[in-house]
N, C-alpha and C positions, 0 to 999 in steps of 0.2 A: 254738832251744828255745822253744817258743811253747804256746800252747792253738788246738782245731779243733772245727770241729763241721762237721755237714751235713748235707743232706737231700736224698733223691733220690725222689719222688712218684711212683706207680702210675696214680693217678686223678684226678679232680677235686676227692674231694674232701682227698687228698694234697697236692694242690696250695695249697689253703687251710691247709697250715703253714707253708711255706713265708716267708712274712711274721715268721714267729719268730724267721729263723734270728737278729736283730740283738738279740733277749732271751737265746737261748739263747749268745750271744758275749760278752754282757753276763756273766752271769755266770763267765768265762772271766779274766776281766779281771787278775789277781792272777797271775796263768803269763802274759801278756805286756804290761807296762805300757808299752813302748814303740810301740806302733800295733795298728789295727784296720783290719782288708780285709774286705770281704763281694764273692763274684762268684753272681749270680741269674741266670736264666733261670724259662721257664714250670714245667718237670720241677725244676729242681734250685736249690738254695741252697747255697754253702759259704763259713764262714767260720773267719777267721783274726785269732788277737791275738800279738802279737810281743815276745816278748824277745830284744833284736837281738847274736847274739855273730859271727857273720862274715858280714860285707858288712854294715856298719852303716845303710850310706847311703840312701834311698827309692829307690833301685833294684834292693835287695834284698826290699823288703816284699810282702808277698803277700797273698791268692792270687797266685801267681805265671803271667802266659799269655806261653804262646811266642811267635815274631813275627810266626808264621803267623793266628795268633788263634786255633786249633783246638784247643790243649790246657791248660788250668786247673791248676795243684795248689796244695796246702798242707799242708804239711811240718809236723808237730813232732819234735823231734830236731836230729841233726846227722850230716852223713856225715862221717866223718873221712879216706877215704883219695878227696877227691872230686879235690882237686889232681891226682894222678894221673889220674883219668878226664878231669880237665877238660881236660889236656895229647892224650892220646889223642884225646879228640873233636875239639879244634880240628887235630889232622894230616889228618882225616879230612872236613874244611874246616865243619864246625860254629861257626857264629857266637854268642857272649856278648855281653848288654848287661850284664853284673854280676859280681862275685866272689865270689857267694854261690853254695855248695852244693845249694840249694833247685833252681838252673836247671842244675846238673849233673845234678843229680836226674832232672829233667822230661826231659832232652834222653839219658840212659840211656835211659830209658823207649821213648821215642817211638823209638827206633833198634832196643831189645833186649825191648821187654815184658815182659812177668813175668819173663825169665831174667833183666834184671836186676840183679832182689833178691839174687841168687848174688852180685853184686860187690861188694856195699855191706856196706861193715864199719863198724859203725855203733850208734846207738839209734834207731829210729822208730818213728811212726805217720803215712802220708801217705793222701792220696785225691787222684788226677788223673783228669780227666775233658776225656772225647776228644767236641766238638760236634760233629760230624763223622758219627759211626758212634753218636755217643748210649748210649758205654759209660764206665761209672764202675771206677775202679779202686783199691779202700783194700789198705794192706798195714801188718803191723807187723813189728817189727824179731824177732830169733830166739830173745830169752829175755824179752820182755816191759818192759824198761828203760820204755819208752813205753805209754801206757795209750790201749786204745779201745773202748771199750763203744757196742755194737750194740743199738738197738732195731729189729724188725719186724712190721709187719701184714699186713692186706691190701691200705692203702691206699700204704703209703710204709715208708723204711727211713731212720731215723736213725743218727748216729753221734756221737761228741764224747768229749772228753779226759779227762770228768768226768761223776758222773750228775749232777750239778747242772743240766748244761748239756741233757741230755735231759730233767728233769723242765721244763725251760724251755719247751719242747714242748708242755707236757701231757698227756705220756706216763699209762696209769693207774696206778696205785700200787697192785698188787696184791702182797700180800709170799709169797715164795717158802718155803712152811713147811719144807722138806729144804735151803734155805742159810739159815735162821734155827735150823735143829737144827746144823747143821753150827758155825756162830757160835758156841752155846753151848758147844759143845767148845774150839772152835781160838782165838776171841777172834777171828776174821778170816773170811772166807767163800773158799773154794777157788775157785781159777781152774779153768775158763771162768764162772763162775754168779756170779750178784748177790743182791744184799738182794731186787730184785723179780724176777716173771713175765715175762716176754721179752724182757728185760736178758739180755745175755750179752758178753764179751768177748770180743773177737776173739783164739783163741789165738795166741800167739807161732808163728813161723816159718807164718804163715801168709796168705791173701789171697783178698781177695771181687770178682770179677766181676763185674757187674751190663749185660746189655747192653740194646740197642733194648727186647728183648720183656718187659726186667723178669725176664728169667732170672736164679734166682742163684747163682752156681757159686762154692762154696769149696776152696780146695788148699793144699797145703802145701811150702812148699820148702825145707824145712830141720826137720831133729829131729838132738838132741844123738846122737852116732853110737856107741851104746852098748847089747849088748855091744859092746866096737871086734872090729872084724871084716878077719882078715887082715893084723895090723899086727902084726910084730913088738915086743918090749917092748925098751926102750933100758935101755942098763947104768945102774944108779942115779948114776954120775957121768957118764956122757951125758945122764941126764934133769934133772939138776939144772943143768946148761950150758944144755938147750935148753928149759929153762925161763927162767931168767935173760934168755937173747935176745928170746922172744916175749913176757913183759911189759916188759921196754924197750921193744922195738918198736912195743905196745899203749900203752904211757904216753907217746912221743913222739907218736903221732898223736892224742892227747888232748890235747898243749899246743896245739893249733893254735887259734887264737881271734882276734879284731881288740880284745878287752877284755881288760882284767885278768883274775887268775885264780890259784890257789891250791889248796889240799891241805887237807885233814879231815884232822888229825893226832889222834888219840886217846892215844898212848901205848902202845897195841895192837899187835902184829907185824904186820897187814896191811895198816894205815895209817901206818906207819912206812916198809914194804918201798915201798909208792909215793912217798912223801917220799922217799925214799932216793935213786930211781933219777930224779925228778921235778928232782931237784934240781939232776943233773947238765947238765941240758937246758935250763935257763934260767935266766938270775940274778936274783935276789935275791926268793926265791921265797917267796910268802905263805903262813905254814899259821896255821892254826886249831883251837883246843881249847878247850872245856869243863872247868870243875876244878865242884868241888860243897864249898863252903864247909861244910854241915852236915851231909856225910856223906862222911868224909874216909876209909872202907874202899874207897869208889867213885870217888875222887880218881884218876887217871893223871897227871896235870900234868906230877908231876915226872918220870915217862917221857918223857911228851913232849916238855921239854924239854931232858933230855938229847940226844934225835935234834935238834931245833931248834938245838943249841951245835953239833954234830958238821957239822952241813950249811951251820950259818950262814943258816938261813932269817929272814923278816921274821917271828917269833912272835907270834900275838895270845891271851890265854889270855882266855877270860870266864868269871870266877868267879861262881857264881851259888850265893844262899842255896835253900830250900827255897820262899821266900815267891816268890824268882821264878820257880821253876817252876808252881806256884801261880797267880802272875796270868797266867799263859800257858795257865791253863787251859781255861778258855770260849774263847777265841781259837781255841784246838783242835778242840774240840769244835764248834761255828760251822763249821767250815772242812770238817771232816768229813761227805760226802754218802749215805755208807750206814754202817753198823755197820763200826767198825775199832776195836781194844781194844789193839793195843801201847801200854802206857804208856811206852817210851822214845820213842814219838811227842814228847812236849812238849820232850824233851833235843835230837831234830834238829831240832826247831821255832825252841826259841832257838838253837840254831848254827848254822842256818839264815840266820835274822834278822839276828844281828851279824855273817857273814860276810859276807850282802850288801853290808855297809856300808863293805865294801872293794873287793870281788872281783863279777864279776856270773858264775862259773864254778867251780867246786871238785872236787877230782878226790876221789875216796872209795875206799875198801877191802873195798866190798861186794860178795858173794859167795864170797869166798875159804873161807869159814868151810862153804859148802858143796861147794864145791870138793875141801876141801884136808881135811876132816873137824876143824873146828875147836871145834866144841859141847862141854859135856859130855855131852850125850845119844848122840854120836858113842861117847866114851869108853865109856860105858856099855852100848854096844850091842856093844862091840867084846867088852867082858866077858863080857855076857852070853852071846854068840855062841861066845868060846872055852870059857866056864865052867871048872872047879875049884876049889879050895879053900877061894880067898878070894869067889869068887862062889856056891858052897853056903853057909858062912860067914851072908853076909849072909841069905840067902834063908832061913834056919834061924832067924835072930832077927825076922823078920815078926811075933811075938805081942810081943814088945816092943817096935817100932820102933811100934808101933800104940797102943803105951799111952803113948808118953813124947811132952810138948809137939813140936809142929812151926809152925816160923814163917821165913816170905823174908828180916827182918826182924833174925833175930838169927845171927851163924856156925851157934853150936851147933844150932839148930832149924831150920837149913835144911840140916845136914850129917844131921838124923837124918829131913827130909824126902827127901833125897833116898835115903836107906838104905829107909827105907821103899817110896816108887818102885818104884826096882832089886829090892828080894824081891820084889814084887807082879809086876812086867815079865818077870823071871826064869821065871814060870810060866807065863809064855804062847805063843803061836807068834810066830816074825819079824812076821809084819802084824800079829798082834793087838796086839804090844808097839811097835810103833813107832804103830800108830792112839793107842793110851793115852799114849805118853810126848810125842806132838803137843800132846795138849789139856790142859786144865785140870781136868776132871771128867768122869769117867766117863761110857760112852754112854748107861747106863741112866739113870742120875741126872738127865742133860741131858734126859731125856724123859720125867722125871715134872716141870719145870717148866711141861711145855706143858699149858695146863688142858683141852683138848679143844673147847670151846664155840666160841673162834674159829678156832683151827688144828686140823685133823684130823690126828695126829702120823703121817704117812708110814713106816713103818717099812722098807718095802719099799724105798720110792726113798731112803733113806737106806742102807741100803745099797748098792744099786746102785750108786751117788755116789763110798760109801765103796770099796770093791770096786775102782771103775775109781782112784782114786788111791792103792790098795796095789797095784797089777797086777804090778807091777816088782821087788817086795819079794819076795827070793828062799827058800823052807824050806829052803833048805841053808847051814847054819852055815860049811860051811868057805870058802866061795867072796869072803870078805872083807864090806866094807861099802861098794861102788862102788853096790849096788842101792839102797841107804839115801840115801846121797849122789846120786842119778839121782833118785829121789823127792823128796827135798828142794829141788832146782830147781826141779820142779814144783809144789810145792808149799808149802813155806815161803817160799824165794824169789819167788816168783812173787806170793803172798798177802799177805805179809808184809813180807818186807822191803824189797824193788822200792815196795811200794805205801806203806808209810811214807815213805821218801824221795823220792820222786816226791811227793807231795802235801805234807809238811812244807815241800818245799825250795823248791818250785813256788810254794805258798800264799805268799812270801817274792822271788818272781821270782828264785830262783837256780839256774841248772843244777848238775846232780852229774851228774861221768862217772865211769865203773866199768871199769877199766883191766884190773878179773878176768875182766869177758864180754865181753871180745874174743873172739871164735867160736875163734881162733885157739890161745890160751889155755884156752880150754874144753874145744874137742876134744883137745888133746893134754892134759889133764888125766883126760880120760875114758878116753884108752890104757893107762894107768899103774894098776899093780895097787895096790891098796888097802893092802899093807901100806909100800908109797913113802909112805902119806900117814899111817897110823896105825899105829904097834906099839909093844908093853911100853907104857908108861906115858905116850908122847910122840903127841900129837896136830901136823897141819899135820908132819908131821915133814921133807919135803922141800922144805919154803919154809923152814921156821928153818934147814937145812943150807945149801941153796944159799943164803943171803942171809945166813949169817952173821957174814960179813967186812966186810958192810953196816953192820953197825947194832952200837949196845953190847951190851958180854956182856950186861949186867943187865936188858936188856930181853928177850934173848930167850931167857933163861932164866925169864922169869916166866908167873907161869900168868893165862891166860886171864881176862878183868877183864870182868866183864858191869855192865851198870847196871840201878839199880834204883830207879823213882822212888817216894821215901817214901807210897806209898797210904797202908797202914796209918794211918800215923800223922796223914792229912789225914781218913779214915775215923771219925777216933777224934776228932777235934778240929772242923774248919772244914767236911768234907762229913759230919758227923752229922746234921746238920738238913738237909740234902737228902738222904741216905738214908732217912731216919724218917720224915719229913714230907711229902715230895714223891715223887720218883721209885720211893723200893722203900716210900711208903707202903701198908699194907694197905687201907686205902679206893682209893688208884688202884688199883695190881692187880685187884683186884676190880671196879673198874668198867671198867678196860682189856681184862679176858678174854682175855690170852695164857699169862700163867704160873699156877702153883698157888700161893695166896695159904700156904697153910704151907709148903711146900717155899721161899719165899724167908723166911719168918718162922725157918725153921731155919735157913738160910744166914745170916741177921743172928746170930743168937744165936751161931753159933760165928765170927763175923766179930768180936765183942764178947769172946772168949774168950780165954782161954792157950795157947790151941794151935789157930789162923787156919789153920796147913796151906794150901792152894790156896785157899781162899774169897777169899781176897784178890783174887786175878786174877778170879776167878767175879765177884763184886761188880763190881769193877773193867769187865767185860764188859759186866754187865746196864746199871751206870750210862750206858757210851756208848749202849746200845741206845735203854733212855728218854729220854735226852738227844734222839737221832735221831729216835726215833717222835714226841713230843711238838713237833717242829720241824714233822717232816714228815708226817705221821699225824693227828697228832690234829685233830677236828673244833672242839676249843675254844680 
């Protein structure tokens, strides 16, 4: 697990950035504080910083060259089933100087070439490069676990783990006005696209060529296999056995490491069901949790440590007031290199931090929730989809649900936010209602902020954007919610979630593995008809079945525990004078020329109100954005 960047030059005067690459590694520093490699040549620069989890020793560091001298790479990630390949290649009389995964890697390659990425079960982002034939070869892993953002011109093509590490470059910073409309909506910017103009991220299951003549050829070797095509559906207690097998099997090749290492225990059914099975496979196994001293509705602890009694794990809880998430918060914000708005960013942030302080590895629970339909908005779609009584019901009380307070903030005002939602969703088509129940504020809304002067609001290629990330999103009610959940890989996961933890945990030098996307796990989660994971009243319904003999009743009979860090209440007290004053002041706006100076004066006033509704998150969004621009934008 490490940070990369690179550069591979067209011309001459491509060639004159190359000298960068050790600023743009520079900045990388915090994803590997255990070493730095740079390998150069005239065309190419690639470099690498290391956080070392197997093969500790300097002859696992990289850039990694064969012994030939002909092929260069640098890995971030980890292969997990490389043991195996490594046994194979040495029958095949292939020689190792190391025990690291990285020269399994190299030595697949150079035998199987892009096929392969078919073998590697895994997270990555790599680039190896053959002197030889003077072809470059970057690939990322199959659901994007690993981050690699692409820049290209006419004279060269960058790449690196972070934009940070390309604007190290001095790439231009032209802002991409259809992924800053998109932002306003989602609080995050959609995979493949960035905050700027010819930023792009290399999608998942896929990989870039680049040979002699500067050709650049992208493919794809891998898309989640859905519709499933041709596969019979297993009896609901077959499929919950061969469920059970393939995340064992996933969670044991996750413990493999030369470092300590440990579990995100939340108190949650997903990070419990890894604990569970995690536990079995090594003793005296580290988990970690987060409790919230001043907002004990959001507390899981004592979940958590019921599974922690049951399994006999090494339990570490870190209790934090509000004030500590709080001073975590420029920290965040800092660390942050384009527009990203999940507020529960600051919660993996510190669990991040204090896990490090044991573990340099932690295994996590992430993706199951899009997997297995764990949301409420899962719930809610499921409703909508079936409709009757109780879902006309709601959809009938819309001229009330619109009169009475709505607040994240309090039960009640968030039980008549979300009643609200649902009549409003209720009336729409499948895309239009899942585009709305994604974002924060509506499409129209998001695009009367834009003042026109410096952004030309794109309507068109906003949709077009929009369009291609509904494509999957099915008109037909009866067919379940697999199309919702197919979307949400793509799209929340991928945007959101993946990219929180990945840079929270990162920023902190800790890896997280995800024992859910194992391809393995994935694909036969995509077999299984939608009501295996959603019906009547019960969300994930095949993972609380088959893993119920795992864990306490009490846990897995509770419902679904989201977090929610006290905005409001930081809004109303400590970031008032940086909302007022500074960033959503009416003089910057105004002299800034992106938004409409009263459309954010309206946003304050009812952010000031009794009834905040979503302005909360909205605020919440625009703050990181000036946070951002003012970092990296502004000329003063």
């Amino acid at each position: 697990m490490c940070g990369i960047t690179g550069i591979i030059a067209f011309t001459e005067k491509g060639e004159s950035y190359i000298e960068k690459v050790e600023k743009s590694l520079l900045s990388l520093s915090q994803r590997g504080p255990d070493g730095q490699g740079i390998y150069k040549n005239k065309h190419l620069g690639l470099g690498h910083t290391r956080l070392s989890i197997i093969d500790t020793s300097p002859a696992g560091a990289q850039p990694f060259t064969d012994n030939t001298g002909r092929y260069t790479i640098i890995l971030n990630g980890e292969i997990f089933n490389y043991k195996e390949h490594r046994k194979t290649l040495i029958e095949k009389g292939i020689q190792f100087r190391s025990q690291s995964d990285t020269e399994v890697l190299l030595q697949l390659y150079i035998l199987e070439g892009a096929k392969c990425l078919e073998k590697l079960n895994g997270f990555f982002a790599f680039a190896i490069y053959d002197q030889t034939d003077k072809k470059l070869f970057i690939a990322r892993d199959r659901y994007g676990i690993k981050p690699l953002l692409i820049y290209r011109d006419e004279d060269k093509l960058l790449f690196a783990s972070e934009m940070k590490a390309l604007l190290a470059y001095g790439i231009p910073k032209a802002i991409d006005s259809v992924s800053l409309q998109h932002y306003l909506h989602l609080n995050y910017i959609p995979s493949p696209h960035c905050i700027f103009k010819g930023v792009k991220k290399l999608e998942p299951g896929h990989y870039i060529e680049i040979n002699s003549s500067f050709e650049i050829k992208q493919s794809c070797y891998y898309r989640i296999p859905y519709p499933a095509q041709n596969k019979s559906i297993p009896s609901y207690e077959d499929a919950k056995k061969e469920l059970i097998k393939l995340l064992d099997q996933s969670i044991q090749k996750r413990l493999i490491a030369d470092v300590p290492l440990g579990t995100f225990l939340s108190g949650g059914l997903d990070s419990s069901i890894i604990t569970a099975l995690a536990s079995q496979h090594t003793k005296d196994l580290n988990t970690f949790s987060v409790g919230y001293k001043d907002e004990p509705f959001f507390d899981e602890t004592r979940y958590a440590l019921l599974l922690a009694k049951k399994y006999k794990t090494n339990h570490h809880v870190f209790s934090l007031s509000n004030d500590d998430l709080y001073d975590c918060l420029h920290k965040v914000l800092e660390y942050i290199d384009e527009p990203f708005a999940d507020s529960s960013a600051l919660a993996v942030y510190i669990l991040s931090m204090n896990t490090r302080k044991h573990v340099k590895v932690a295994l996590s629970g992430d993706g199951a929730d899009e997997l297995f339909a764990g949301y409420n908005k899962h719930m809610a779609e499921y409703n909508a989809r079936k409709g009757g009584i109780a879902a006309n019901l709601v959809k009938w009380g819309s001229p009330l649900w619109k009169l009475l307070p709505k607040s994240r903030n309090s039960k009640s005002g968030n039980k008549i936010r979300q009643l609200e939602k649902f009549s409003q969703g209720i009336q729409l088509s499948n895309k239009e209602r899942y585009w709305q129940w994604a974002g924060f504020i509506a499409e129209d809304e998001s695009l009367l902020l834009n003042k026109n002067n410096l952004f030309e609001i794109d309507r068109e290629g906003c949709k077009k954007r929009t369009d291609s990330i509904l494509e999957s999103i099915s008109s037909n009610s009866s067919t379940g919610i697999n199309d919702m959940l197919y979307t949400d890989m793509h799209l929340v996961l991928q945007g959101d979630m993946l990219t929180k933890v990945d840079l929270m945990s990162m920023s902190n030098g800790l890896e997280v593995r995800t024992p859910f996307l194992d391809y393995h796990v994935v694909d036969f989660a995509f077999s299984l008809p939608s009501s295996y994971k959603i019906e009547g009243n019960e969300r994930k319904k095949i993972l609380k079945d088959a893993f119920r003999s795992y864990l306490p009743d009490e846990l897995v009979k509770r419902d679904k525990q989201g977090f929610e860090v006290p905005l409001l209440k930081w809004f109303r007290s400590e970031l008032k004078t940086l909302i007022n004053d500074e960033l959503l002041a009416d003089h910057f706006i105004r002299e800034q020329g992106i938004f409409n100076p009263e459309a954010i004066s309206n946003l304050k006033l009812k952010l000031f109100s009794n009834s905040p509704g979503e302005v909360v998150a909205q605020v919440w969004g625009l703050i990181v954005f000036q946070y951002w621009w003012k970092k990296h934008m502004s000329t003063h």
